[in-house]
N, C-alpha and C positions, 0 to 999 in steps of 0.2 A: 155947313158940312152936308148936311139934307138935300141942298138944291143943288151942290155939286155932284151930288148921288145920283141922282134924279137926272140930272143934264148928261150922264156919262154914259152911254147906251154900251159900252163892255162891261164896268161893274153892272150894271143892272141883270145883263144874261150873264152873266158870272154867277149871281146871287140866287137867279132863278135854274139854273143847270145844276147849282150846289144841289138845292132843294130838293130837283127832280131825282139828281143822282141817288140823294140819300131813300126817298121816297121809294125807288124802284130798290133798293138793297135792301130796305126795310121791307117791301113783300114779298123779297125773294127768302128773305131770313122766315117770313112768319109761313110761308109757305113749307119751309124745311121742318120748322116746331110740330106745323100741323101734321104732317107727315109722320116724327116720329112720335108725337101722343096719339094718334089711332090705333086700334085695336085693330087685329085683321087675322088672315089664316094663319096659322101656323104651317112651317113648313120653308117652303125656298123662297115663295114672294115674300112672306112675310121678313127675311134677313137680306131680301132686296129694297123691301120699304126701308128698312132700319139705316141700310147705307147709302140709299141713296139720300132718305132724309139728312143726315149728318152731313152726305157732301154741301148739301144745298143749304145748312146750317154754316157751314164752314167758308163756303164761298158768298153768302150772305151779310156774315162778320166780316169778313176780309173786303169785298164793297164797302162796307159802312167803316170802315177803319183808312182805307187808303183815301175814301172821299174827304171824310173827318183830318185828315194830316193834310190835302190839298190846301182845305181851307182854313186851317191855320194859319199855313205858311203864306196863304194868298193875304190873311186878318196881319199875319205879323210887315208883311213886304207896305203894309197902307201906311204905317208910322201913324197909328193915330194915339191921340192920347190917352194913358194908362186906366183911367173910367171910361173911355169910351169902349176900349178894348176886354175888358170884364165886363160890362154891359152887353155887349154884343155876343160874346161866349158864354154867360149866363143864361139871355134870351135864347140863344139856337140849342144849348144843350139841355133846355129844360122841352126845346118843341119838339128836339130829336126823340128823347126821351117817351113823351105823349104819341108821338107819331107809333113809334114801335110798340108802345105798351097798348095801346087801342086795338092795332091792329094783330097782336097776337091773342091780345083777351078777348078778339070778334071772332077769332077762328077755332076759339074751342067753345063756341056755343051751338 
């Protein structure tokens, strides 16, 4: 299965486009968190901090969700067999997971 991976130059940029997608949705999210846990003036920026954080919260998630059901549907279309396929969704949803929690716990230091 490995070398047929390895031989297939579409899955390969399929796997790597996954990662970038989520990667880039994941700093778009932790950049909308940072946004809305700073402190700032009170007043009109500050209820323009508030929403524009939230959009960029919102449209962050919704990246990391549509990418996330791409590659499902691309995991489920390979027919592969039922361990390899929990393997494979274990692995990514524990790097997705690390990916986001790094990079939010980086931005409120």
């Amino acid at each position: 299965m490995f070398k047929k991976l390895v031989a297939n130059d579409n899955a390969i940029k399929l796997i790597f486009d996954h990662y970038k997608n989520f990667a880039v949705a994941a700093v778009i999210l932790a950049v909308g968190i940072t946004l809305l846990s700073e402190e700032g003036e009170k007043g009109f920026f500050e209820g323009m901090r508030i929403v524009s954080g939230a959009c960029v919260v919102l449209v962050g998630l919704f990246l990391i969700v549509i990418n996330e059901r791409h590659g499902i549907r691309k995991l489920d279309e390979a027919e592969l067999r039922p361990i390899f396929h929990i393997l494979i969704i274990l692995v990514y949803g524990l790097s997705m997971v690390t990916i986001v929690s790094r990079l939010v716990m980086h931005s409120f230091k």
